[in-house]
N, C-alpha and C positions, 0 to 999 in steps of 0.2 A: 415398486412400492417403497414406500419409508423404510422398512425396517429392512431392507435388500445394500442400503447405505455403506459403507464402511471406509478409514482411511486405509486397513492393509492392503498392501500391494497398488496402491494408488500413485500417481506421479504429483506431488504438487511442490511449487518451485515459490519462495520467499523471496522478495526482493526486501535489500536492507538488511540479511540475515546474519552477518555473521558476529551482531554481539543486541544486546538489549531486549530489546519484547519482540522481534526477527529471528534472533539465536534462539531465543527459548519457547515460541512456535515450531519452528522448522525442528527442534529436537523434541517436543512432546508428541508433533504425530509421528514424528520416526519411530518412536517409543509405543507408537498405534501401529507401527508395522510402513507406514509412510516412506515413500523413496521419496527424499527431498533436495532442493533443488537451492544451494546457497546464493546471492547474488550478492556483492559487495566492492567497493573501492581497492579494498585494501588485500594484498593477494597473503599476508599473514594472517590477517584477521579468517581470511577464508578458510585458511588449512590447519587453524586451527581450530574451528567450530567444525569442522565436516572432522578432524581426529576424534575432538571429545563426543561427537553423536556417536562412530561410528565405534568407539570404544566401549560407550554404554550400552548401546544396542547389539553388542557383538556380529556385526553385520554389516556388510558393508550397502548402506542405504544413503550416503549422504555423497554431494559429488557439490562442485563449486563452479562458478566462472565471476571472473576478475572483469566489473564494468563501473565506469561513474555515469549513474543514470540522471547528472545533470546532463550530459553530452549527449544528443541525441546521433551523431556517429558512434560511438558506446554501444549505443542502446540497441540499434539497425546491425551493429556485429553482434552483439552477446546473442539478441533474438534469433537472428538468422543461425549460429549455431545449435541454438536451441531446435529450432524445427528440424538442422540435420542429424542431433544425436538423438531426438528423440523421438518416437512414431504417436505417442500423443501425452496429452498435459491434461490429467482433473482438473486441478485446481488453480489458479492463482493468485496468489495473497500481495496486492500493493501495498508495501510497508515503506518502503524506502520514506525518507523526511527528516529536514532539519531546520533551523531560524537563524539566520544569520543578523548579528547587532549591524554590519556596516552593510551599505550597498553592494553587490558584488554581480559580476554578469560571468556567462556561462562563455566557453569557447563560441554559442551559438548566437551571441549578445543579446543575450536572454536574463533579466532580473533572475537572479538564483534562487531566490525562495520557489517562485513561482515557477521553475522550468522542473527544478528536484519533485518539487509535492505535488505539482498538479501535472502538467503534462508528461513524467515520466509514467506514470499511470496510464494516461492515455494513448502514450507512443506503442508503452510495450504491451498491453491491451491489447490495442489494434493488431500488433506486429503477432501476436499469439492465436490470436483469435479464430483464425483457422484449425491450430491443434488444436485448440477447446473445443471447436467445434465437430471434429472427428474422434472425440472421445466422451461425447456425450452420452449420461448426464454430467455434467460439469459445473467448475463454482467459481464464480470473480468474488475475491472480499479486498475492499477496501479499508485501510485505516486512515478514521477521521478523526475527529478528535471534538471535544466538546469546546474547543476554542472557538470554532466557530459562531460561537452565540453572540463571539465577540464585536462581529462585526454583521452592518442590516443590510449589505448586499454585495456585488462586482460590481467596484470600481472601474466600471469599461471603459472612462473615461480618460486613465491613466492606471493598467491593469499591472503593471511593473513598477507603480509607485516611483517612477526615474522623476518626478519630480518634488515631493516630498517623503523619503524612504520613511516608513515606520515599521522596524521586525516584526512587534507584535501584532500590526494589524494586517500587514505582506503576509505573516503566518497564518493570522484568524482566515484572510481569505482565501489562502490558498486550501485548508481544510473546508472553508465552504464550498469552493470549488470541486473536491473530493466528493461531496454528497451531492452538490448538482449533477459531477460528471454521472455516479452511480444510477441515479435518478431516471436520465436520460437515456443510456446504456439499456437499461432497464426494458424502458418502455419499447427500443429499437430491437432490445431480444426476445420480446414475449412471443412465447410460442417455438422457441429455439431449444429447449430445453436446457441453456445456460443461464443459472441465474447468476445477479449479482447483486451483493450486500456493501454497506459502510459499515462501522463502527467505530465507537470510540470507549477504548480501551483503558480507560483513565488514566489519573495521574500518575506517573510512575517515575520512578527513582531509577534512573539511569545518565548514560552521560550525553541526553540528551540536552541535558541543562548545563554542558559546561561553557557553554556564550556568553555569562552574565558577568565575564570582568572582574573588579575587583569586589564584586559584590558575591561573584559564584560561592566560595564556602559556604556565606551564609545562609544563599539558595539550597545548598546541597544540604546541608542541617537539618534544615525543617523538612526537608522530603526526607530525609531516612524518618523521621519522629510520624509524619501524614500521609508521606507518598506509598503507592504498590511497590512490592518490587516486580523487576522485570520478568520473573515467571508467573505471579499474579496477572501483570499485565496481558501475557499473550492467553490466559482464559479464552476469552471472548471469541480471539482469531480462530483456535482452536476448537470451540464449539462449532462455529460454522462454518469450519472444514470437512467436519468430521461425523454431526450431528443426525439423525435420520429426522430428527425434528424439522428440519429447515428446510427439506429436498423439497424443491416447487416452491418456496418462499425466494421474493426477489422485488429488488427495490423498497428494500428496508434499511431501516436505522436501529443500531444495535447499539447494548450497552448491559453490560450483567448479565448477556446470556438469554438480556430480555428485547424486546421489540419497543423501543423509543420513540419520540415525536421532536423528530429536529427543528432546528430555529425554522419559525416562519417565514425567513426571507428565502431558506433551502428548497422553497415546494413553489417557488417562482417559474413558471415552464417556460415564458419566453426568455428568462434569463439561463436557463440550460441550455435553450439553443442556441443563445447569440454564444453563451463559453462554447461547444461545441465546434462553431462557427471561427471562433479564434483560435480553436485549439488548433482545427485544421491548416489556417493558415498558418500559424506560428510553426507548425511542425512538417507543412506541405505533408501529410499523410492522411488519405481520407477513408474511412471504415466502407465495408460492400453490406452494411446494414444499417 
């Protein structure tokens, strides 16, 4: 039943955690009683979001591992730890994302927008998905972002943009991709008792935005005066982590807590399956759903 719901004493694991609207998810359901789960680049950054959770909490509920979930060698080790320290996983929150101004490829010669935002999602998904599945009921949330309206479809025809880069459209896509993947996911779970959600979690003031060059201060300005801040932001994550509202809701698009209508290009179904389709080969990893 709904109201049977709860995050205390739950496992659920952040990717992207250990600073921004990642850190201040993964510490407000600690703060629910949550054993969470930090995942980050940076092994400072790590030790010291799992200190300040587990000092507010007086508890020791926060633990870490050190991955860049560009790399999908990373990603195949961090996961694989995961399933041997853990005996199962509520929840998992795809947060990891970022935009890079210049072209940049990953150790896996992968356009880097596109391997961080959209297929780290899908690797470590996949690679999890069993523990989700042995701790059912269960929750995938993705964070998408309303950029996506930016752009009116996949560019399949050059999905790494290696021939004319644009950040901000390499970005818009790779968050449409987030809401196709969820889409898709969705429909391949029903009846599993895992749901999974997108959201976009607005604009938020963090150092998301420090890419913009010599132009960053003045980005940074107007987002402290407009933007969320980054505990504002993880609202959203946190309702539907946590919610008894949302148990058996899936394949939705979130935003305020509320249930949204994402761009029409995102409810394309043969265009989920051909991303799907790429995912799989781009990552040679293929889902047993």
């Amino acid at each position: 039943m709904k109201s049977e719901w709860s995050a205390r004493g739950k496992n659920i694991l952040v990717t992207g955690s250990s600073r921004g609207i990642g850190f201040h998810t993964a510490r407000g359901l600690a703060l629910g009683g949550a054993h969470v789960i930090i995942v980050s680049h940076n092994r400072e950054h790590c030790e010291e979001a799992v200190r300040q959770i587990n000092q507010e909490v007086n508890d020791d509920l926060a633990r870490f591992y050190v991955a860049n979930l560009a790399t999908q060698e990373e990603i195949m080790r961090f996961t694989e730890h995961v399933k041997q320290d853990y005996r199962r996983l509520d929840v998992l929150i795809n947060n990891v994302g970022g935009w890079f101004r210049n072209y940049q490829e990953t150790p896996d010669d992968i356009e880097k927008t596109f391997a961080l935002n959209h297929l780290s999602y899908y690797l470590v998904t996949g690679r999890l998905l069993g523990l989700l599945n042995d701790s059912t009921p269960a929750r995938i949330i993705n964070i998408a972002s309303d950029a996506h309206f930016g752009v009116d479809s996949i560019q399949f025809d050059d999905i790494e943009f290696k021939k004319n880069y644009q950040p901000f459209q390499a970005y818009a896509q790779s968050k449409l991709a987030n809401i196709m993947f969820t889409y898709e996911l969705a429909d391949r779970l029903h009846g599993s008792n895992i749901t999974t959600n997108a959201l976009h979690p607005g604009t938020v003031a963090s150092n998301f935005f420090r890419n913009f060059g010599i132009f960053t201060p003045i980005v940074k300005f107007f987002l402290r005066l407009t933007a969320k801040t980054p505990e504002e932001g993880a609202e959203t994550p946190i309702f539907l982590a946590r919610s008894p509202e949302v148990a058996g809701v899936s394949g939705k698009y979130f935003e305020e807590k509320e249930q949204k209508h994402s761009s029409d290009a995102s409810y394309d179904k043969s265009a989920w399956k051909k991303l799907w389709e790429i995912s799989e080969e781009m990552t040679g990893f293929t889902y047993s759903v």
